[in-house]
TORMARMAR-263644 format. One line per 3 residues: number of its first residue (from 1); their letters; for each residue x, y, z of C-alpha. Coordinates in pm, 1 decimal. Layout:
% residues N
NUM> A> X:Y:Z; ...
END
This chain:
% residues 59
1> XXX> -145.5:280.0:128.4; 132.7:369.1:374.3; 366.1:132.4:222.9
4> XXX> 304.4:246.9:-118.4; 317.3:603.8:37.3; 656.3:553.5:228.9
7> XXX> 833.4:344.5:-106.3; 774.1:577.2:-329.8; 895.5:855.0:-181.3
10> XXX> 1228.8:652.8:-108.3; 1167.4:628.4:-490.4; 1226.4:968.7:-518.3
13> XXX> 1517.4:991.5:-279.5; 1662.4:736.4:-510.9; 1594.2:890.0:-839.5
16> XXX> 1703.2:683.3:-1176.2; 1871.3:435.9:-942.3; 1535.9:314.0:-705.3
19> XXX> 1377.4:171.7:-1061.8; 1690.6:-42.0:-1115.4; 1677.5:-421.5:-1016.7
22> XXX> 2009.6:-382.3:-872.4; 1792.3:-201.5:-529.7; 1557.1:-359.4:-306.8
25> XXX> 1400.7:-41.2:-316.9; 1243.3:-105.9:-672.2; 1109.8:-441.5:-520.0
28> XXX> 961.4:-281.2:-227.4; 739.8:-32.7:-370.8; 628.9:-306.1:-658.3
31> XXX> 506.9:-555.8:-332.3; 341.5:-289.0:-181.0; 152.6:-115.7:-526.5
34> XXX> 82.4:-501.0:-607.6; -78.1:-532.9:-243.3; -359.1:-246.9:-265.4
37> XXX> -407.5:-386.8:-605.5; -474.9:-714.7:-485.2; -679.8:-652.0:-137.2
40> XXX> -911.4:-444.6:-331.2; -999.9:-28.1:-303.1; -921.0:91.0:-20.0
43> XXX> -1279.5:283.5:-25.8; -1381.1:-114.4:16.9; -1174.1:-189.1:261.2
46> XXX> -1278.6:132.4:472.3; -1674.0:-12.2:399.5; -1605.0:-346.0:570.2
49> XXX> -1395.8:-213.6:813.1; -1676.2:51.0:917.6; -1925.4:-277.7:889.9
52> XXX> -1749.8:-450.6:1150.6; -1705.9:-235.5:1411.7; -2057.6:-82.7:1359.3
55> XXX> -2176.8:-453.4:1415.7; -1959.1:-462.3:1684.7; -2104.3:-200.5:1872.1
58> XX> -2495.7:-267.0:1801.9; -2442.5:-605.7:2010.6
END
């Protein structure tokens, strides 16, 4: 979420120029939209997360 966060706002900085191939910049934010995509809702994430260290400290 950061990373998406922290791209696209260098996005912005950017403007018409950040969606052009020509800057890493267009890469950067696609990696990092493509990554929350791909590990799942963060709402998930948070749920497993929570899981674990609740598990954690039961023992």
């Amino acid at each position: 979420e950061t990373a998406v966060m922290v791209t696209y706002e260098a996005l912005q900085i950017f403007g018409g120029y950040g969606y052009s191939k020509e800057y890493d910049i267009e890469r950067y934010y696609r990696d990092a939209r493509v990554g929350t995509i791909y590990e799942g809702t963060s709402e998930a994430q948070r749920m497993v997360i929570a899981r674990t260290l609740m598990g954690k400290v039961k023992r």
